[in-house]
Every structure is written in C-alpha cells, then in structure tokens.
C-alpha positions as CSV (number, residue, x, y, z in Angstrom):
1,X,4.6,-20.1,103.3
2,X,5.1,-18.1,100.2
3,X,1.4,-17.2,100.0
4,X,1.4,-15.8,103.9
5,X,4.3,-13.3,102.5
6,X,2.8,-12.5,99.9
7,X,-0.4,-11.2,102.1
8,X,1.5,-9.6,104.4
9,X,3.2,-8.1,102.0
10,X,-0.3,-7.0,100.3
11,X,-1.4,-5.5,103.8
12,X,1.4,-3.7,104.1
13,X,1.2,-2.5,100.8
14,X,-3.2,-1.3,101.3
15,X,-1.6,0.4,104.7
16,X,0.6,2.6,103.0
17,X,-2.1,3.6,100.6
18,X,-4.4,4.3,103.5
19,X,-1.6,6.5,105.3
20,X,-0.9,7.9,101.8
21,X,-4.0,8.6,99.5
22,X,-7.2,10.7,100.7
23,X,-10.0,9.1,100.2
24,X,-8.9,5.2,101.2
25,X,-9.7,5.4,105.1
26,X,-9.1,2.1,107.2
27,X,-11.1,2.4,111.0
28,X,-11.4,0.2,113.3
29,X,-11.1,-0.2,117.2
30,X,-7.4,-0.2,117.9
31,X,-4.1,-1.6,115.9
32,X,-4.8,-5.2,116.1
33,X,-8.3,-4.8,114.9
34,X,-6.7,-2.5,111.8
35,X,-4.2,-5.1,111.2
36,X,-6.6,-8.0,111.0
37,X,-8.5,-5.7,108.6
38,X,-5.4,-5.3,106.5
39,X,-5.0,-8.8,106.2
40,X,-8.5,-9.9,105.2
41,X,-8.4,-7.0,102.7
42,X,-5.6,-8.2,101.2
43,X,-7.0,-11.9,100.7
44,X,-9.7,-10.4,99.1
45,X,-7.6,-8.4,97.1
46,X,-5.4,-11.3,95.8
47,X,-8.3,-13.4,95.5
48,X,-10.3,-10.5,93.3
49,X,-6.4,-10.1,91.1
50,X,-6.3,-13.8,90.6
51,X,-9.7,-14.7,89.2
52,X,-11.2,-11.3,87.8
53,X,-8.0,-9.8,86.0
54,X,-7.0,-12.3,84.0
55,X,-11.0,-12.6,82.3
56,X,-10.3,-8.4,81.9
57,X,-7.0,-8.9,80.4
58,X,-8.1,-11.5,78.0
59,X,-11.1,-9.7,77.0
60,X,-9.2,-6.0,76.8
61,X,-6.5,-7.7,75.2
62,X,-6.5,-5.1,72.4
63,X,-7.1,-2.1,74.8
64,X,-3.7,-3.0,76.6
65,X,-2.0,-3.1,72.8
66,X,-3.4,0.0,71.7
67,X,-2.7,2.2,75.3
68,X,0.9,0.1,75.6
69,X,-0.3,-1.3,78.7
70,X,-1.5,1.7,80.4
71,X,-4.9,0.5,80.8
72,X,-3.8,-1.5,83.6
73,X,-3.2,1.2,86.1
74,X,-7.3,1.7,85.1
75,X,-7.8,-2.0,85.6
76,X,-6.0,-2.2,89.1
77,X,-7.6,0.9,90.0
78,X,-10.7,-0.5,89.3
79,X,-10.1,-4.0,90.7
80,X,-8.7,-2.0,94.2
81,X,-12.5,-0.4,94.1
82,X,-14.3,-3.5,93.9
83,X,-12.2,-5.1,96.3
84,X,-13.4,-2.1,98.5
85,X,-17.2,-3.1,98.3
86,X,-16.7,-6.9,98.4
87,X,-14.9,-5.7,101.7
88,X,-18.0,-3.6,102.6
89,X,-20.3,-6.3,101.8
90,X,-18.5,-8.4,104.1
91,X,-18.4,-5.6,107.0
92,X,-14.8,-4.5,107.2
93,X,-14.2,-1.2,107.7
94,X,-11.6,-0.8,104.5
95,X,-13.4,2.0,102.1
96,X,-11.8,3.3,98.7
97,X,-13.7,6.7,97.9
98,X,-14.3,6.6,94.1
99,X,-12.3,6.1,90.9
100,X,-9.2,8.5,91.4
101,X,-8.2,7.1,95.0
102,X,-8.4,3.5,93.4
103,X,-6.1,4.7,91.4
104,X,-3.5,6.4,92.9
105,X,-4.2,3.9,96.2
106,X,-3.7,0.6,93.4
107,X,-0.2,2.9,91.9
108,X,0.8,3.0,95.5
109,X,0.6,-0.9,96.5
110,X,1.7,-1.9,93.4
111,X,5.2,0.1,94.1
112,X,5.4,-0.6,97.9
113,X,4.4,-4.5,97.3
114,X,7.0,-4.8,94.3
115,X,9.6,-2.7,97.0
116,X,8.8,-5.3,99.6
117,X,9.2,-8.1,97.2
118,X,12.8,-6.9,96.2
119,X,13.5,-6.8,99.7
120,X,13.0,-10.1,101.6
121,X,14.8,-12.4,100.6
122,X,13.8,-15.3,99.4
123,X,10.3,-14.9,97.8
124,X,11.4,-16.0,94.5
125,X,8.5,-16.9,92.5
126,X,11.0,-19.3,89.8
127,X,11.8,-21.0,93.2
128,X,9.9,-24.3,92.9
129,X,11.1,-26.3,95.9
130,X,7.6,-25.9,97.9
C-alpha cells in the first residue's frame, strides 16, 4: 500500500512541475488520459531513482563531498531528464525540455513530494508492520 502512496504522491509531485516550470509539458486527450500519464511517469521515475542513483552516488561519491551535496540537485535533474526519454521511448506524452527545466522541474517534486509526505499521515518509512 505504501508503494501506491508513494506514486501517487510522485504524480502529483511531476504535475506540479508541469503546471509550474516551462519547458516540462504533459498532453494528452483529456484528464484521465493526463492522470494515467502522471502515474506511469512516476513509476518510471522511482524505478530510474532506485536503480540508477545509487551507481551515480557511489561513483560521484567525492563529487557530493567536495560540492557539500549540491551535486545532487544536478543528479536529480539529470535523472528527471532521462526519465523524460525513457517515457518518450515508451510513447507517453510527458517531455522535459533540456537541462535547466530538469532542474528546476526535479527542485520542484522533490519539495512538493517531501510536502505531501509530511502530510498524510501514516507513510512512515521506520514503520515496519507491512
């Protein structure tokens, strides 16, 4: 149940940064389609976070050191990007329009999902009882 919140909260998250950020357009035939697209985006987007980031932040291990961690808003932008071609690839109308939307777009669903975490209740991730 935890992972559906967690992509709904994701989708949510890419929406705002689609309503927000020239440059990130979402199109599709009406809401439902949209919403759908939302969804699937943000699979591919936790997917892309959960395999690809942690090789980056192993191998760049001395990058984060040296910027204090600031690298990362690079890294999500960049991992925001690639989750907008594998989305392409795949045929769903989600496109991010080069480097500086990834970024401010990956900035704004990495507040909004952290917002959305904070408030529902009962996503704890030190909650083991699944």
């Amino acid at each position: 149940m935890r992972i559906l919140i967690k992509v709904v909260i994701t989708a949510i998250a890419l929406w705002a940064a689609t309503a927000l950020i020239d440059g990130i357009t979402l199109t599709g035939r009406d809401t439902a389609h949209r919403a759908l697209t939302l969804l699937c985006v943000a699979v591919i987007f936790g997917l892309v976070n959960a395999v690809i980031k942690p090789i980056v932040k192993t191998l760049g291990c001395a990058f984060y050191i040296l910027t204090l961690g600031l690298i990362g808003l690079v890294v999500n932008g960049l991992l925001l990007w690639l989750t907008s071609a594998l989305a392409g690839r795949l045929d769903l109308p989600f496109h991010v329009g080069g480097f500086w939307p990834a970024f401010w777009g990956a900035i704004v669903v990495g507040v909004v999902g952290w917002l959305l975490h904070v408030l529902i209740p009962g996503d704890d991730d030190d909650d083991d009882r699944d």
